[in-house]
N, C-alpha and C positions, 0 to 999 in steps of 0.2 A: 332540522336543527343543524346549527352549522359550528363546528367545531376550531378553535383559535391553533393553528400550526405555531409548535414551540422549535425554533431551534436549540438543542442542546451540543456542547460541545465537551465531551471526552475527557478527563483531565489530562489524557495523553497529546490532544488537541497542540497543545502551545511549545513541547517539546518536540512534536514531528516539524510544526512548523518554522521552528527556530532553526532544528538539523537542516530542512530542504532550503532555508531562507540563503545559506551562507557555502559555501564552495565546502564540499564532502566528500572526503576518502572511502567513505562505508557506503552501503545498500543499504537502505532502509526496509526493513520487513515489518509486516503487520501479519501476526499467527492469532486465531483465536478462532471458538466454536461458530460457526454459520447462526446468522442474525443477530454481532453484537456491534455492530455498527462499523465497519472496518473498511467499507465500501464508502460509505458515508464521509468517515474520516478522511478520506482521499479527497473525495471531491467538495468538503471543505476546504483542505490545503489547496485544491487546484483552481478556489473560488476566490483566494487571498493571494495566495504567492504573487510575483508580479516578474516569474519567468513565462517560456513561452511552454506549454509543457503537453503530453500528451498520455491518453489514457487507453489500457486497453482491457477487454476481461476475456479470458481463457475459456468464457460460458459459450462464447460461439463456438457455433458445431465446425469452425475452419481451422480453430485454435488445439489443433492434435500433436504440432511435431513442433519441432527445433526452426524450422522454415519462416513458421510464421513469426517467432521473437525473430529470426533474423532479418522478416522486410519491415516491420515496425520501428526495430535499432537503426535502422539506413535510412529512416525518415528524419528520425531524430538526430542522426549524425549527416544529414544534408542540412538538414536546418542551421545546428552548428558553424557547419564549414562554410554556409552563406551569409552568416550573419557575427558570425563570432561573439553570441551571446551565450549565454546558460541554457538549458535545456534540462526537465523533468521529464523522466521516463516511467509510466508507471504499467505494472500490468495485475490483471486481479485476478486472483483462480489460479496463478501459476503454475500448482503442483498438477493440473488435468493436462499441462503441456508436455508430453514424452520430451525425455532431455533435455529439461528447460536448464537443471543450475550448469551443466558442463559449457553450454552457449552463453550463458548470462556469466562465467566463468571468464570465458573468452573474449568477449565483447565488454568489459570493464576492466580489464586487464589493457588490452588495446587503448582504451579510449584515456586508462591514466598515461600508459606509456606518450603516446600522442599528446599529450593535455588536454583533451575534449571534456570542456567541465559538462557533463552529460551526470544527472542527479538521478538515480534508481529508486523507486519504490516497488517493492514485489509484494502480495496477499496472498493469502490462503489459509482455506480453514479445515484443510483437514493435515494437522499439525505432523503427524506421523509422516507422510509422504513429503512434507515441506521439508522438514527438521534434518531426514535421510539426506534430502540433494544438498542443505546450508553445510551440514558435517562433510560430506564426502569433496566437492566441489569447491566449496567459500568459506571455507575457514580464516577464519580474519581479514576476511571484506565485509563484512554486515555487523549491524545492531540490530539486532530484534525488541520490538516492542510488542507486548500480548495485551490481548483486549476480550477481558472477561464478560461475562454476564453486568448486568447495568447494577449498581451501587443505590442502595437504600434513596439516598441520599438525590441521584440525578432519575431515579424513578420520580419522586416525588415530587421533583424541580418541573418534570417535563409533564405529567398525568394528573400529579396530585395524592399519590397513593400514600393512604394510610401505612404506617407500618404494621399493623397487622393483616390489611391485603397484601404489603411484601414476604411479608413472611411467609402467606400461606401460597403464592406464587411465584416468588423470588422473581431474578430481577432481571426478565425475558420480556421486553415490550413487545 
């Protein structure tokens, strides 16, 4: 049996996409429990936007320390400086990178001073470690956007679920 792939899209979908569409002062963050599509989210925006943009996720076993945001950001800022267009930065898993907001800090600080329109997205879902680095670090660099468990409503859109199978398993595809 072969089953119809539905794309759904988020209702946070068209506001990510409108911030990363247009030149932004903030960081864009996506906080929310593991498996509510935030990964997904991204690489929707990264399937639409029509800058040049790059992705990274902190799940690789090389992504430990501050180093590695720092050769990812130099990619991104070579691209820039050769081309003097826009640039999306995104990285996924953030919080598993030791010292990532004091770097991510530094390295968007630089790039307004400079004008490098260089567009940040950051993830992660385990909100307590995120939340620590956005207060201590980036305090009024970022928006946060949280992305819960899936809505009555876009379970239904996407599987078809009755509301009393939502109910009786909420709303974890």
């Amino acid at each position: 049996m072969r089953y119809a792939v539905v794309t759904i899209k988020r209702a946070q979908y068209s506001v990510l996409e409108a911030r990363l569409s247009a030149p932004l002062a903030t960081i864009q963050v996506l906080v929310g429990p593991r498996q509510v599509g935030k990964t997904t989210l991204i690489r929707q925006i990264l399937d639409a936007i029509s800058i040049q943009s790059f992705y990274h996720t902190a799940d690789a076993a090389k992504a430990r320390d501050a180093h590695w945001i720092a050769q990812h950001w130099a990619v991104a800022r070579a691209y820039y400086a050769l081309h003097k267009l826009p640039v999306l930065l995104c990285f996924d898993e953030i919080q598993k990178v030791k010292g990532w907001s004091e770097i991510v800090k530094i390295f968007v600080d630089e790039d307004r001073y400079a004008q490098r329109d260089i567009r940040v997205v950051l993830s992660g879902s385990s909100t307590l470690q995120l939340e620590t680095g956005l207060f201590d670090s980036l305090a009024g660099r970022y928006e946060k956007t949280v992305l819960t468990h899936w809505t009555y409503a876009e379970c239904r859109a996407a599987f078809g679920v009755s509301l009393e199978t939502y109910i009786r398993f909420g709303g974890y595809p």
